[in-house]
C-alpha positions as CSV (number, residue, x, y, z in Angstrom):
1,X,64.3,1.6,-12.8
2,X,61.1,-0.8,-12.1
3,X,63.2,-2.9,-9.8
4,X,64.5,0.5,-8.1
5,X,60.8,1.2,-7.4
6,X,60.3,-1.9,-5.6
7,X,63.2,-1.9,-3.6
8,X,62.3,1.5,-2.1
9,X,57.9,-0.1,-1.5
10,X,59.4,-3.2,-0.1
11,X,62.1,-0.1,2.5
12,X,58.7,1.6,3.1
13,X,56.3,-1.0,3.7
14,X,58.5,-3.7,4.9
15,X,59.0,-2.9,8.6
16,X,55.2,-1.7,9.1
17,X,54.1,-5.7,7.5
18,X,56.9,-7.0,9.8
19,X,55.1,-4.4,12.9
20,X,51.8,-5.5,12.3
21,X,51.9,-9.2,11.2
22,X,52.0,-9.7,15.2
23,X,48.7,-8.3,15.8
24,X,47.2,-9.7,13.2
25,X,48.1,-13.2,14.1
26,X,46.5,-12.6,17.7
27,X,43.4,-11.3,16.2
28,X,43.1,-14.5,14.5
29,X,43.7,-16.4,17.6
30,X,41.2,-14.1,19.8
31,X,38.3,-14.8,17.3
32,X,39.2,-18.7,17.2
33,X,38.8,-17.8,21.6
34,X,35.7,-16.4,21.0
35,X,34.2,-18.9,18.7
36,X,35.2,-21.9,21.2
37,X,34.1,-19.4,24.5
38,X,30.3,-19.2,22.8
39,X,30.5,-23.3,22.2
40,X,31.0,-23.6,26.0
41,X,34.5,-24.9,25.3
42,X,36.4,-23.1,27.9
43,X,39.6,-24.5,28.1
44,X,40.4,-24.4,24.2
45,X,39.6,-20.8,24.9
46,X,41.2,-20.0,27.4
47,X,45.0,-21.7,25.6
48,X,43.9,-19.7,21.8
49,X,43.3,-16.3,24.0
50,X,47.2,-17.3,26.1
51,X,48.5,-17.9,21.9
52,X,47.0,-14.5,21.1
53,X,48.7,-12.7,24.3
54,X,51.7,-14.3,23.4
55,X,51.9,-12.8,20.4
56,X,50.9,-8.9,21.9
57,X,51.4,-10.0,25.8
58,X,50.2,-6.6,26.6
59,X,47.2,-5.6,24.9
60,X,44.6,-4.2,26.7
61,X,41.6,-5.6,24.6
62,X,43.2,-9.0,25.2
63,X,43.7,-8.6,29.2
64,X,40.5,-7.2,29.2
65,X,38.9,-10.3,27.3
66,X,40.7,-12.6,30.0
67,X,39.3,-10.4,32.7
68,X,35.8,-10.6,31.6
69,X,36.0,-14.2,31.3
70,X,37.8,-14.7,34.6
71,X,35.1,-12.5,36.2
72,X,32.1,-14.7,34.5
73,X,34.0,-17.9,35.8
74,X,33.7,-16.7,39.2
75,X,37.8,-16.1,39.5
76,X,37.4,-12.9,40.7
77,X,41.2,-12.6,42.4
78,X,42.8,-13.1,38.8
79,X,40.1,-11.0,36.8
80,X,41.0,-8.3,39.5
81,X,45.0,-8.6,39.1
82,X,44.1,-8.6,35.1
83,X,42.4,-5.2,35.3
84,X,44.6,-3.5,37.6
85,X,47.2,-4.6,34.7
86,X,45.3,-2.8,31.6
87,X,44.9,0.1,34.1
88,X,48.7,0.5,34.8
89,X,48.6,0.1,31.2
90,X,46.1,2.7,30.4
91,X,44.8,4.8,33.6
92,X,42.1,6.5,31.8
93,X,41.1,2.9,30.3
94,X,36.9,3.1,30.7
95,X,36.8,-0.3,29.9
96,X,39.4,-1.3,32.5
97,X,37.8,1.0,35.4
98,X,34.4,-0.1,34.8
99,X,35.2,-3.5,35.0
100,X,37.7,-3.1,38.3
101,X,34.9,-1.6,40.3
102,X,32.5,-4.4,39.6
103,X,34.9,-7.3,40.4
104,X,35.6,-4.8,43.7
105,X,31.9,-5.0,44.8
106,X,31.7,-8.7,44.4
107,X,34.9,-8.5,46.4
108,X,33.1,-6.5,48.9
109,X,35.6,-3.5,48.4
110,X,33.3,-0.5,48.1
111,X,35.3,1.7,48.6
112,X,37.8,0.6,46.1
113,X,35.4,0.5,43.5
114,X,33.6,3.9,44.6
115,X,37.1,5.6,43.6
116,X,37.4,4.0,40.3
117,X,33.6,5.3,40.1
118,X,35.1,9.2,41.0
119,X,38.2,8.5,39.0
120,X,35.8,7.9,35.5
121,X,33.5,10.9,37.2
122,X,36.9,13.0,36.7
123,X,38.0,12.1,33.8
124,X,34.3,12.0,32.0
125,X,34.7,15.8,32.6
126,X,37.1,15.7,29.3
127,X,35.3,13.2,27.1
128,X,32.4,11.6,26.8
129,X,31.9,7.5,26.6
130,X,32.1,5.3,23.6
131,X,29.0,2.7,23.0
132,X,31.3,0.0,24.3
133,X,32.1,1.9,27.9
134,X,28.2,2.4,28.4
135,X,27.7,-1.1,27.9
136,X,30.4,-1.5,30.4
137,X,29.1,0.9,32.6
138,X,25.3,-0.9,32.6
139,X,27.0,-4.5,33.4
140,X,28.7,-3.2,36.8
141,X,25.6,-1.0,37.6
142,X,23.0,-4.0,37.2
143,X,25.3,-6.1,39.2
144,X,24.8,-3.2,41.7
145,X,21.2,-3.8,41.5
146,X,20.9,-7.1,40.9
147,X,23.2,-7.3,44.0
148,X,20.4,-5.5,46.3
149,X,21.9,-2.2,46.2
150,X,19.4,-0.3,44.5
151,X,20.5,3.0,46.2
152,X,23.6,2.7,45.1
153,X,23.0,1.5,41.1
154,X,20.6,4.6,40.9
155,X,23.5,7.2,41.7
156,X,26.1,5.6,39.2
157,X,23.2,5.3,36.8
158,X,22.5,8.7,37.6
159,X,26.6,9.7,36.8
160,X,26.4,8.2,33.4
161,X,23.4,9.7,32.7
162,X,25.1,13.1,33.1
163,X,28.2,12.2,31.4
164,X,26.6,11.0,28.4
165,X,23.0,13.0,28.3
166,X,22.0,12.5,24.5
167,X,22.1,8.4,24.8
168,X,18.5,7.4,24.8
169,X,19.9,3.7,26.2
170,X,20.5,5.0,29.4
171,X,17.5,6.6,30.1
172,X,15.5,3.5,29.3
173,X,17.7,1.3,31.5
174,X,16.8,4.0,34.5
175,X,12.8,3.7,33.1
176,X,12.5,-0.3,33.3
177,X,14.5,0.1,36.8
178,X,11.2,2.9,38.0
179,X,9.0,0.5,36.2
180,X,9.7,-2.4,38.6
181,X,9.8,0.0,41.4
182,X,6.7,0.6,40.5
183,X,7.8,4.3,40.5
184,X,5.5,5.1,37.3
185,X,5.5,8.9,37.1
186,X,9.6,8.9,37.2
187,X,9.8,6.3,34.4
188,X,7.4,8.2,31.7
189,X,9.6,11.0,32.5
190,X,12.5,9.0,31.4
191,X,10.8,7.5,28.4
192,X,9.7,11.2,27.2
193,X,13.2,12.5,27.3
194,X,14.1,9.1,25.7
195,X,11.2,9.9,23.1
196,X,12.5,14.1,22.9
197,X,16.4,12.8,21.7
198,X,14.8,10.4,19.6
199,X,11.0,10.0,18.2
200,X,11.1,7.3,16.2
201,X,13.0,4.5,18.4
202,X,11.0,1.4,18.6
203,X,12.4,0.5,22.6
204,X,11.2,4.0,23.6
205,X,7.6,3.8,22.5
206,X,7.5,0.1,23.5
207,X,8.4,1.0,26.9
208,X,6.0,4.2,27.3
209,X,2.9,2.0,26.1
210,X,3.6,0.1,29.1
211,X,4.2,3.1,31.4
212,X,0.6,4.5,30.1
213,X,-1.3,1.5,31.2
214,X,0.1,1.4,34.4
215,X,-0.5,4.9,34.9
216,X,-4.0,3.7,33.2
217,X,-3.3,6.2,30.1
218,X,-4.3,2.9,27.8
219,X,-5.2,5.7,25.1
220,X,-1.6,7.3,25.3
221,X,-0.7,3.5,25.1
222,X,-2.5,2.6,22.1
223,X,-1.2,5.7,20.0
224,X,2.1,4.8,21.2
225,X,1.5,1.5,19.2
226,X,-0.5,2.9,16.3
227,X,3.1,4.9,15.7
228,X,5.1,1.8,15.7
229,X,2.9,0.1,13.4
230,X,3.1,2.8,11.1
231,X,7.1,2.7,11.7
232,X,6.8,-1.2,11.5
233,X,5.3,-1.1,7.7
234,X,8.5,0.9,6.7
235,X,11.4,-0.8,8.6
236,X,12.3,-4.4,8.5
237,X,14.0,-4.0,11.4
238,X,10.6,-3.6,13.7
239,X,8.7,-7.3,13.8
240,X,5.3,-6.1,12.8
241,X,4.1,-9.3,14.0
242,X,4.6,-8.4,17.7
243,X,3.7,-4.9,16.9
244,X,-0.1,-5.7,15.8
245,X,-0.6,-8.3,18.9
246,X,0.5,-5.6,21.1
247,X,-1.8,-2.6,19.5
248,X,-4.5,-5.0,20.2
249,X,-3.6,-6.1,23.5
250,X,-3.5,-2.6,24.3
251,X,-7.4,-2.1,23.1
252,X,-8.1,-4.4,24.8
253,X,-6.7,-3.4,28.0
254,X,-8.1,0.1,27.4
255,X,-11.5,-1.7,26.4
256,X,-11.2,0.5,22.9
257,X,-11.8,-0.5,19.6
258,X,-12.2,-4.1,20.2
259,X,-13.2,-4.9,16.9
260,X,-9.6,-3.1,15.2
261,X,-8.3,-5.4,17.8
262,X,-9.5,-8.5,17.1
263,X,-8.6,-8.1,13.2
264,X,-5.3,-7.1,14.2
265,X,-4.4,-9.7,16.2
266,X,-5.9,-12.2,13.6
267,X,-3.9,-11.4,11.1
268,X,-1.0,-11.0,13.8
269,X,-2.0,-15.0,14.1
270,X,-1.4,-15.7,10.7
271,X,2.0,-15.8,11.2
272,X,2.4,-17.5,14.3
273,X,-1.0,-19.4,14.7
274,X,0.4,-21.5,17.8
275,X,1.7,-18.1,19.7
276,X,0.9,-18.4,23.4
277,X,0.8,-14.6,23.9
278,X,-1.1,-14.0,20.6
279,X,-3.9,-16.5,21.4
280,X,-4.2,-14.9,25.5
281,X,-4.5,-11.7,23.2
282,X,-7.2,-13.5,21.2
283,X,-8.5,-14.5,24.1
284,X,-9.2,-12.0,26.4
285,X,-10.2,-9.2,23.7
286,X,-12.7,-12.0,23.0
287,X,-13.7,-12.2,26.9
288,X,-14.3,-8.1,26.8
289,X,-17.0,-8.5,23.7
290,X,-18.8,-11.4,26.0
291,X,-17.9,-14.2,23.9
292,X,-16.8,-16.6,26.6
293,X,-17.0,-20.1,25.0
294,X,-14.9,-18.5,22.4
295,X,-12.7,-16.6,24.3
296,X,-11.8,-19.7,26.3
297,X,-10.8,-22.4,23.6
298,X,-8.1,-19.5,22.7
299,X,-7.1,-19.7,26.5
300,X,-7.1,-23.7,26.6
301,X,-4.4,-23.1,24.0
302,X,-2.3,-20.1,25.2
303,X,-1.9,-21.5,29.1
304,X,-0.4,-25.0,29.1
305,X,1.8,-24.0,25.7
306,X,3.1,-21.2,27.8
307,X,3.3,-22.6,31.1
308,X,4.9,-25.4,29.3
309,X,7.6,-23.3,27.4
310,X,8.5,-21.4,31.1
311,X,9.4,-24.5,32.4
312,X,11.2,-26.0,30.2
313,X,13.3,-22.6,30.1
314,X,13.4,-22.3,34.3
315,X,13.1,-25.1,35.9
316,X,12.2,-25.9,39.7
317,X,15.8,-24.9,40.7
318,X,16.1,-22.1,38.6
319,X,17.5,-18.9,40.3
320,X,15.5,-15.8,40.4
321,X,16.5,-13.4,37.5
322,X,15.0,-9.8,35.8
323,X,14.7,-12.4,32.3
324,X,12.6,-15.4,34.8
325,X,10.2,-12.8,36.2
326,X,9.7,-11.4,33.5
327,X,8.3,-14.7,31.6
328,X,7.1,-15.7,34.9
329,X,4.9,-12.7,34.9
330,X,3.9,-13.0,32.0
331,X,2.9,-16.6,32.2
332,X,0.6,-15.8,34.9
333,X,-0.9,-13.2,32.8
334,X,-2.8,-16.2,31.2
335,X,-3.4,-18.2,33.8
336,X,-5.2,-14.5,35.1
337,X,-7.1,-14.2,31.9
338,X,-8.2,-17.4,31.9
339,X,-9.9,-17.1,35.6
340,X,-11.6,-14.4,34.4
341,X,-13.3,-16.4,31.4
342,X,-14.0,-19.2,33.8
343,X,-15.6,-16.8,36.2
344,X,-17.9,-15.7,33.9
345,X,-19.0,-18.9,33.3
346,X,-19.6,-20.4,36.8
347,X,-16.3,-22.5,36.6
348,X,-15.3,-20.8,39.8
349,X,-13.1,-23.7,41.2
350,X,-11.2,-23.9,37.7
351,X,-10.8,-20.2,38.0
352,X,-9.1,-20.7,41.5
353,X,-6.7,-23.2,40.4
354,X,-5.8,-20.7,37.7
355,X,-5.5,-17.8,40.3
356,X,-3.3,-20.0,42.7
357,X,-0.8,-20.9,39.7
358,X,-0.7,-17.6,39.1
359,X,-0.3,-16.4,42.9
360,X,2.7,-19.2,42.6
361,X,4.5,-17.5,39.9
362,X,4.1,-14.1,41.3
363,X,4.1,-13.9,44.7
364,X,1.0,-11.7,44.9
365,X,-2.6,-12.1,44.0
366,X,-3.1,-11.5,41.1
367,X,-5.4,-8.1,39.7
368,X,-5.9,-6.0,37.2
369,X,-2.4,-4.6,37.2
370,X,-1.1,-7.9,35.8
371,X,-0.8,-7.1,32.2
């Protein structure tokens, strides 16, 4: 009878071990890809993905793997020829659309990739998107933007947005877009309907803080920050660290309670008493009470350690990027701070050579609305 039994388990579960044990090999051989793609080693990537397609030659998370990678290499026929694949495959495939329209703009075929834009605007009508497609989504729209198109990254932005209206992500994305723009108003609208689907999320108060002091709202900004370092003593998962140097930075910039400041950012310093930002913090809530000898032995610090750590990071040849303007901004933060300090204390040609370095990294002279 027992051996009965097993006869019929090994008839039932027989052909579905024999069905997947093909899969499972090529998900073992797609996460050896992976592994060897993030060590730089592209060819032994490249033959472990071809092993897993062997094993499931039509998979659409494998073509779509190889398409991404072909598209990142700058092979932008094959990744194109890959994704019109997974889409003959799957023709409501996201993943596959998203991706097809972005290697079409490099391409320079707009209008291809406009109509995979209207095909996903169609069938978004049924369903909404998966995490994974709005990340997909956001790739092909930065390249948009990062591409010069601004016009046109705004209007797909602007699709998603309606096809997926409760994802706080998206309306951030749109926010730091306004913020560079320098289109202030329309990014705090952004960050409070961010802030109404979700009043608690770390990014969204981050990003309003900074919206309020350009808008000069520094005491919106500062209770922005008092909430996340009341959220910051309760989840790990907020660095309270950075929390407390930016609460203070924010008093400071709002020239409100300096002296909370200066304790916070002390014991902010604590933990990271060599901290380029933390020290400029130091610094310049230091320069607001009048204590300018003081104020500059923090800045001696903070300005060659982060001038230091930008170019080490970007050199002379480095391209322009959203991640090198950012540190490049706020390098010349400290090199701004600094002229200040020296100012006050008759050091006027130091403080030019600090205002030119700064000019240098930021293509502007630089004023009070570098913070």
């Amino acid at each position: 009878m027992r051996l009965l039994v097993w006869l019929l388990l090994l008839a039932t579960i027989g052909p579905c071990a024999y069905l997947e044990a093909p899969r499972e090999v090529a998900r073992w051989y797609l996460a050896a890809a992976q592994v060897e793609r993030a060590a730089g080693h592209k060819e032994l990537a490249d033959k472990q993905l071809s092993e897993a397609m062997r094993w499931i030659p039509d998979e659409p998370q494998l073509l779509m793997t190889r398409a991404t990678w072909q598209m990142e290499d700058g092979d932008l026929e094959s990744s194109l020829a890959t994704c019109n694949r997974v889409v003959e495959l799957r023709p409501d495939d996201f993943n596959a659309l998203f991706a097809r329209s972005h290697v079409l703009d490099r391409l320079g075929k707009e209008a291809e990739a406009l109509a995979d834009w209207k095909t996903i605007d169609r069938l978004s009508q049924t369903r909404g998107l998966s995490l994974e497609e709005l990340q997909w989504a956001l790739r092909s729209i930065q390249a948009d933007r990062d591409a010069g198109r601004k016009a046109e990254a705004y209007e797909r932005l602007r699709l998603v947005i309606d096809w997926s209206p409760a994802e706080p992500t998206l309306l951030l994305a749109r926010a730091e877009w306004r913020i560079q723009d320098g289109e202030y108003a329309l990014a705090l609208d952004d960050c409070n309907r961010a802030h109404n689907l979700d009043p608690e999320r770390a990014e969204t108060l981050l990003l309003r803080s900074q919206v309020f002091q350009y808008l000069g709202r520094h005491s919106d900004a500062v209770a922005d920050f008092k909430t996340l370092d009341q959220l910051s003593q309760t989840r790990k998962s907020i660095n309270r660290v950075v929390v407390l140097n930016g609460l203070a930075y924010a008093r400071a910039l709002g020239n409100v309670e300096l002296a909370e400041g200066l304790k916070g950012v002390n014991d902010a310093l604590r933990s990271a008493p060599k901290d380029p930002a933390m020290l400029d913090t130091r610094g310049f809530l230091l320069f607001k009470q009048g204590e300018y000898e003081a104020s500059l032995r923090d800045m001696d610090v903070a300005t060659p350690l982060a001038d230091s750590e930008f170019q080490q990071r970007y050199g002379p040849s480095s391209k322009p990027s959203p991640q090198r303007d950012t540190m490049a901004r706020n390098v010349a933060v400290i090199y701004y701070h600094r002229s200040l300090v020296l100012e006050k204390l008759g050091r006027n040609d130091e403080a030019e050579r600090d205002r030119s370095r700064a000019r240098q990294l930021i293509g502007r002279e630089p004023d009070d609305t570098l913070f």
